[in-house]
C-alpha positions as CSV (number, residue, x, y, z in Angstrom):
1,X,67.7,101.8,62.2
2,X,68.8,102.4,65.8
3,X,66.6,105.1,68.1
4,X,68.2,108.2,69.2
5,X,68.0,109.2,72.4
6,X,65.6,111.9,72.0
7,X,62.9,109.4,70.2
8,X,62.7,107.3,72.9
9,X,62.5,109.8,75.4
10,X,59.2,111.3,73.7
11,X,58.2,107.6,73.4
12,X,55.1,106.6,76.1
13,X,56.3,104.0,78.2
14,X,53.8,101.1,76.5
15,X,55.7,102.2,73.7
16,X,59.2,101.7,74.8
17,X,58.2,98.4,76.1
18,X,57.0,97.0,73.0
19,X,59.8,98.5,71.1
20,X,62.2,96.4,73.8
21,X,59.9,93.2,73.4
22,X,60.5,93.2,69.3
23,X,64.4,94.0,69.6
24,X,65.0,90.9,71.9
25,X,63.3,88.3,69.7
26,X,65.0,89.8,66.8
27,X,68.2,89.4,68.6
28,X,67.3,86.1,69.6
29,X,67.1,85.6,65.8
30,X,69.7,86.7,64.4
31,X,71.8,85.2,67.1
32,X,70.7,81.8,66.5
33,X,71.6,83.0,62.7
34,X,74.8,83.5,63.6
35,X,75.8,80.6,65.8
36,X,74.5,78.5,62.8
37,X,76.5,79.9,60.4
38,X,73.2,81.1,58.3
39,X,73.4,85.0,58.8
40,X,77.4,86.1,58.0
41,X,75.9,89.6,57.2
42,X,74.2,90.1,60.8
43,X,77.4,91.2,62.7
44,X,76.5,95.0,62.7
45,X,72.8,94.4,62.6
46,X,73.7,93.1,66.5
47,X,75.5,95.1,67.0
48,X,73.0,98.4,66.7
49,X,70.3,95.7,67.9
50,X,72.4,95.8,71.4
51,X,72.9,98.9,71.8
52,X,69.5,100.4,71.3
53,X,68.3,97.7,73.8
54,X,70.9,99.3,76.1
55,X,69.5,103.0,75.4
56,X,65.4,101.9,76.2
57,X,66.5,99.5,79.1
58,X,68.4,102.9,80.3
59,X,65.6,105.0,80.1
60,X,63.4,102.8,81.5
61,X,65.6,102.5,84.7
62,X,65.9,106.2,84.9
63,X,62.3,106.5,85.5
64,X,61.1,106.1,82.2
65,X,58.7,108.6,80.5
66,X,57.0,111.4,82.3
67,X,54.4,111.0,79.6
68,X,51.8,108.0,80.1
């Protein structure tokens, strides 16, 4: 389930960068998945994977949370 934009912002920092620490090993998963031909299902799983990446890597350039 991807994270809106309004969840991550009330998200404390430690919390956003745990968050981005799980979603790259489970894209590094799945990938691997994928380029075996294992995971023919994991197309949109990426896919959201990616893109919520993108959103916390976003905040966190932005100047992350007020909230520490």
């Amino acid at each position: 389930m991807p994270l809106k934009n309004k969840e991550i912002r009330a998200m404390p920092l430690k919390a956003v960068n745990e968050r981005l620490g799980e979603i790259q090993k489970e894209l590094l998963k799945l990938s691997g998945q994928r380029a075996t031909g294992a995971g023919q299902k994991n197309n949109q799983q990426i896919r959201i994977l990616k893109r919520t990446k993108a959103r916390l890597l976003t905040h966190l350039r932005q100047g992350g949370s007020k909230k520490k």
